[in-house]
C-alpha positions in Angstrom: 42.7 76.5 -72.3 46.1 77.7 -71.4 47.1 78.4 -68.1 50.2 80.5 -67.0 51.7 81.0 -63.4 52.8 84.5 -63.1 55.5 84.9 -60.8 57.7 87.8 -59.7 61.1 87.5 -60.1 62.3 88.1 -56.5 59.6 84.9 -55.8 61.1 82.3 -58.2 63.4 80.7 -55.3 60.3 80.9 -52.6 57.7 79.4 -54.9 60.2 76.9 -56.4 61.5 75.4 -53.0 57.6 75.3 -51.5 56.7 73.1 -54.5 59.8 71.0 -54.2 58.8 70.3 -50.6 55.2 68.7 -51.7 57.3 66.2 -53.4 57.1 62.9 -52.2 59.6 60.1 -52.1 60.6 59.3 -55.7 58.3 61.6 -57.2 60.1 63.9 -59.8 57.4 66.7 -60.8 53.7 67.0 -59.6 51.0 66.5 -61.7 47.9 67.1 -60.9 45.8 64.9 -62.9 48.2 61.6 -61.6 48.0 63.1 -57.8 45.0 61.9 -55.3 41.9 64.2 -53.7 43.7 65.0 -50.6 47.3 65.4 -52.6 45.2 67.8 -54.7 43.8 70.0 -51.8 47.3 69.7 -49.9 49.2 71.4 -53.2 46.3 73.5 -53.8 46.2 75.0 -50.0 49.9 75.1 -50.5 49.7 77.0 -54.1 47.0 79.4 -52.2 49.2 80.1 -48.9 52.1 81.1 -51.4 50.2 83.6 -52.9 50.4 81.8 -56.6 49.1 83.8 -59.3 47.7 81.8 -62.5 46.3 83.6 -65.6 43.8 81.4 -68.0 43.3 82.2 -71.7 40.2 80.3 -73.2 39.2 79.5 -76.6 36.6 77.2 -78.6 38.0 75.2 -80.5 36.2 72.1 -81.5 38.4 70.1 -83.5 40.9 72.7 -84.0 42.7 72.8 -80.5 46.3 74.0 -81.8 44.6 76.7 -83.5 42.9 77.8 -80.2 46.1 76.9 -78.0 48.0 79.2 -80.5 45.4 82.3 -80.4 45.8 81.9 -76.5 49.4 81.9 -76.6 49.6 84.7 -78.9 47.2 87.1 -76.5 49.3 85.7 -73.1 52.7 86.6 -74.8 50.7 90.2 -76.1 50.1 90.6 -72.2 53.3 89.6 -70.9 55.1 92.2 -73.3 52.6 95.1 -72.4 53.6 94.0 -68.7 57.4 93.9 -69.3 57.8 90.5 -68.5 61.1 89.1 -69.5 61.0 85.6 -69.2 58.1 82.7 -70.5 58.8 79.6 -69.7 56.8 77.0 -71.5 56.0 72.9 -70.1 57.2 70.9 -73.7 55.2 69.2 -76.4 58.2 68.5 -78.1 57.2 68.5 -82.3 54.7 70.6 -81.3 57.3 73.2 -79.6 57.9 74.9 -83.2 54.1 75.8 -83.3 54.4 77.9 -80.0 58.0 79.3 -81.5 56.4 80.4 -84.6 53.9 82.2 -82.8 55.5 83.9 -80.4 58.0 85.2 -82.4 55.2 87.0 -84.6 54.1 87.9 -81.5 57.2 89.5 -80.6 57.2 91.5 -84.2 60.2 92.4 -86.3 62.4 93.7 -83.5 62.2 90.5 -80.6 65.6 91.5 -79.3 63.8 94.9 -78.0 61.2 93.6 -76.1 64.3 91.7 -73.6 61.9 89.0 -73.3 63.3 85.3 -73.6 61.1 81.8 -73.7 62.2 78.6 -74.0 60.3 75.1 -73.8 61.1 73.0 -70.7 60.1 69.5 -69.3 58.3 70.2 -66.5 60.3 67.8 -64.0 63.1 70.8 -64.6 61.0 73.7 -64.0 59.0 73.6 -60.6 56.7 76.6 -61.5 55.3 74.9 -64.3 53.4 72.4 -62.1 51.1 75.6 -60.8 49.9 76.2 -64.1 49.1 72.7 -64.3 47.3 72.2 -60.9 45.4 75.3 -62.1 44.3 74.2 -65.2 43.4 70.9 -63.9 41.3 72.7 -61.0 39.5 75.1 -63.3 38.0 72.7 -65.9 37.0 69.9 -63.3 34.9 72.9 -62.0 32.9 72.7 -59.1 34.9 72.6 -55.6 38.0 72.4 -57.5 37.3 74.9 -59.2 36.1 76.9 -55.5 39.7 75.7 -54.2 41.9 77.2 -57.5 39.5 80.4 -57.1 42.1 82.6 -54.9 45.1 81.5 -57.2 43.3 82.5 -60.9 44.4 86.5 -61.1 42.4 86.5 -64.6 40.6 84.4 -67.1 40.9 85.5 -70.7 38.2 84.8 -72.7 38.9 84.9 -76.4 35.4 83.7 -77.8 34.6 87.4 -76.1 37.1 89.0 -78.6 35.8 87.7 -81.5 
């Protein structure tokens, strides 16, 4: 699964400074998995109120998961070029990073410089907006209420299993 906050330009500085404000003491990045229940619903509520927007691209993968992260990265940056986006921002997995830069620069095609659209890996303590893709993710595959809770934030789920 890969999850990806969409966010309007003229809403980076809102969205940023309304996650930077669920920071507690000390605490450098949020992350869902490390943060408790009622930390979980706080951020989500919060995430919700803002008006987040997450999309989630799905694929099977069965032992193969950088084959099905790549396939979803490929049809997110597909979408995000069809909707003029000009910016993906993407939470590091350092080695790994030249995976996601091979494929989005086929992606992209012969001609990237055309498309104006930029990406870069980031650690995720330096990029607030990263942390709603997280909280989302996390949300939507504990199912259940979580998954009730993430509900208004999830614009789209991409199902590539579908496609195939």
């Amino acid at each position: 699964m890969l999850a990806a906050a969409i966010v309007d330009p003229k809403d980076l500085a809102l969205l940023r400074g309304a996650l930077r404000t669920l920071l507690l003491p000390g605490q450098a990045e949020l992350h869902f998995k490390k943060e408790t229940p009622a930390r979980r619903r706080l951020i989500m509520a919060r995430l919700c109120a803002e008006g987040a927007r997450v999309r989630i691209y799905r694929r099977t993968c069965g032992k193969h998961s950088e084959v099905a992260r790549q396939e979803c990265l490929a049809a997110l940056t597909r979408d995000l070029l069809d909707s003029g986006a000009v910016r993906l921002v993407l939470d590091t997995r350092e080695d790994r990073d030249i995976n996601d830069v091979h494929t989005i620069r086929t992606a992209l095609g012969k001609l990237p410089k055309e498309s104006q659209m930029t990406y870069e890996h980031m650690v995720s303590t330096q990029e607030r907006l990263l942390w709603i893709a997280d909280a989302v993710a996390w949300s939507y595959g504990a199912g259940g209420d979580w998954l009730r809770r993430a509900q208004r934030v999830i614009a789209d789920v991409v199902d590539l299993d579908d496609w195939s």
